[in-house]
ZAKOLMI-761994 format. One record per residue (C-alpha): x, y, z; residue in one letter. Coordinates in nm, 3 decimals. Example, Ala and Ser with C-alpha at 12.3 -4.5 7.8 and 13.67 -1.06 7.14 Angstrom:
REM residues 2
+---------+---------+---------+--------+
:      px :      py :      pz : residu :
+---------+---------+---------+--------+
:   1.230 :  -0.450 :   0.780 :      A :
:   1.367 :  -0.106 :   0.714 :      S :
+---------+---------+---------+--------+
This chain:
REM residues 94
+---------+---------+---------+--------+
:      px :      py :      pz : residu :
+---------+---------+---------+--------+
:  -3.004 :   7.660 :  -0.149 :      X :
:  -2.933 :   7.504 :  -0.493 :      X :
:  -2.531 :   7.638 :  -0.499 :      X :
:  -2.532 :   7.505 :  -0.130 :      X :
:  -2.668 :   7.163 :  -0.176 :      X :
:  -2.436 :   7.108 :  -0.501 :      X :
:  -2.176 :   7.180 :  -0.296 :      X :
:  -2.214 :   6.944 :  -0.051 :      X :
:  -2.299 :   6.684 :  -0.330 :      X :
:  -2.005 :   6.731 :  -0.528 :      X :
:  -1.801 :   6.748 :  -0.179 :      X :
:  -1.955 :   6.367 :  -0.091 :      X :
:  -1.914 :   6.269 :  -0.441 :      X :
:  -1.568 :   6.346 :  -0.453 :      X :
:  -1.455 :   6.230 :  -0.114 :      X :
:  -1.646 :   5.854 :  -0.248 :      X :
:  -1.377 :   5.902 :  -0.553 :      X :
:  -1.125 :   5.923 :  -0.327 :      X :
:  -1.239 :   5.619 :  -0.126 :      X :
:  -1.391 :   5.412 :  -0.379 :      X :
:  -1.106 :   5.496 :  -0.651 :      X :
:  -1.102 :   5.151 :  -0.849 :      X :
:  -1.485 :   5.196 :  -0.908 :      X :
:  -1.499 :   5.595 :  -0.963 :      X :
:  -1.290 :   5.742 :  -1.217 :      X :
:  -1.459 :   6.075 :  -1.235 :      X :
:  -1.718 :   6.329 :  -1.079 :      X :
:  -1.760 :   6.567 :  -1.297 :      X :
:  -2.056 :   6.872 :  -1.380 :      X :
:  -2.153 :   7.167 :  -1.217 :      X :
:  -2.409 :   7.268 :  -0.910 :      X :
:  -2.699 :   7.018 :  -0.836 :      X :
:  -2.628 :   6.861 :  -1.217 :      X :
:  -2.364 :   6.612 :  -1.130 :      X :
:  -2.211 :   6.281 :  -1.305 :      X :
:  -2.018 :   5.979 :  -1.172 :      X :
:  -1.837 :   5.797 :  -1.412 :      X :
:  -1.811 :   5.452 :  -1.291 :      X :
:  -1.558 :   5.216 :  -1.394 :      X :
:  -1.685 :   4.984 :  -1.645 :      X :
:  -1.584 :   4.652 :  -1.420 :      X :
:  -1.924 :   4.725 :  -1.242 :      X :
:  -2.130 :   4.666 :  -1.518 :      X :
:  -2.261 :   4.987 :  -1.642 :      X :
:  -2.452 :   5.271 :  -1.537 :      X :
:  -2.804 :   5.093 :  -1.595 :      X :
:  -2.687 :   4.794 :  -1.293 :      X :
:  -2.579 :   5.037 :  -1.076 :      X :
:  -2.893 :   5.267 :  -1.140 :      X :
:  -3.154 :   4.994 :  -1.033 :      X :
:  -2.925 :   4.899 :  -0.775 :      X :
:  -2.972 :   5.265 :  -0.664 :      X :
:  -3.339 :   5.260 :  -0.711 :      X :
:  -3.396 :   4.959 :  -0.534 :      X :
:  -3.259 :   5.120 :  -0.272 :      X :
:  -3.536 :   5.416 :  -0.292 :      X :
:  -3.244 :   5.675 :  -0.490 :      X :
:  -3.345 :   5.815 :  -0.835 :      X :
:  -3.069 :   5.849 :  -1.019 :      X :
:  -3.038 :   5.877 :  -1.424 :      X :
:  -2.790 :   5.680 :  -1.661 :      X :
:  -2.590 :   5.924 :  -1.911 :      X :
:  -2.397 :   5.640 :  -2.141 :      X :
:  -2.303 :   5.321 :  -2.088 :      X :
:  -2.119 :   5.400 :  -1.762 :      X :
:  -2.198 :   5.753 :  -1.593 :      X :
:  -2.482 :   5.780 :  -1.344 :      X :
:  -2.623 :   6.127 :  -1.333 :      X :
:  -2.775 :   6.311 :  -1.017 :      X :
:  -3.040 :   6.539 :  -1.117 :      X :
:  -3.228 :   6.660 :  -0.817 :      X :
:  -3.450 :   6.933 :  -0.741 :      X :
:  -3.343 :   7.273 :  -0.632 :      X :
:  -3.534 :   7.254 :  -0.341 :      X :
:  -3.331 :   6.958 :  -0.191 :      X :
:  -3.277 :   6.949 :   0.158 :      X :
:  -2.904 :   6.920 :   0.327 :      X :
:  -3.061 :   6.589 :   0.496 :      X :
:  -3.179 :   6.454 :   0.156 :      X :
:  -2.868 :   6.490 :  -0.016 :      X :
:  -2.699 :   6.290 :   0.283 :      X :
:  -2.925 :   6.019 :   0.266 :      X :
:  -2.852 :   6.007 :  -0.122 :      X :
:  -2.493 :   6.002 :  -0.049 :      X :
:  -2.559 :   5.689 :   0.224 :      X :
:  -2.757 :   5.469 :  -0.031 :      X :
:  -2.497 :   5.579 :  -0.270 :      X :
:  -2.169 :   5.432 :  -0.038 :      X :
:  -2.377 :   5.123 :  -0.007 :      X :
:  -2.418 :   5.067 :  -0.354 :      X :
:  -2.059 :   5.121 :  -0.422 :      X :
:  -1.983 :   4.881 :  -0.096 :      X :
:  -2.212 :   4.639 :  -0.280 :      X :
:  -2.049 :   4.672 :  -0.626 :      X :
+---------+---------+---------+--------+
């Protein structure tokens, strides 16, 4: 499950890089343990993180502009796509 649900993460994380370009510069890590490096236009990783949370999405700051996604290895295929969703609108929002 773990190597399956990182998968899809990193998949959604990357095609937001791709869509969102001028706001993501990288998605980087490995399995469920992934970063988003955030251009630093947006304000840093703390803004977007209580933007996030506000939002009901738990996500961790790792420096001054990369948001980490640390979830548990149990996570469902439908949880990571709602963390994706209130991800996109964050980034809409930013």
């Amino acid at each position: 499950n773990a190597a399956a649900r990182g998968a899809q993460l990193e998949a959604g994380l990357r095609a937001m890089g791709d869509k969102y370009a001028g706001k993501i510069t990288e998605v980087r890590g490995r399995g469920l343990l992934l970063g988003l490096e955030l251009s630093s236009e947006l304000g840093g990783a703390a803004k977007f993180v209580q933007a996030a949370a506000d939002r009901g999405l738990l996500l961790v700051p790792a420096g001054a502009d990369v948001v980490r996604f640390v979830p548990p290895l149990v996570v469902k295929a439908e949880q990571v796509d709602a963390a994706l969703g209130i991800l996109e609108e964050c980034l809409a929002e930013a």
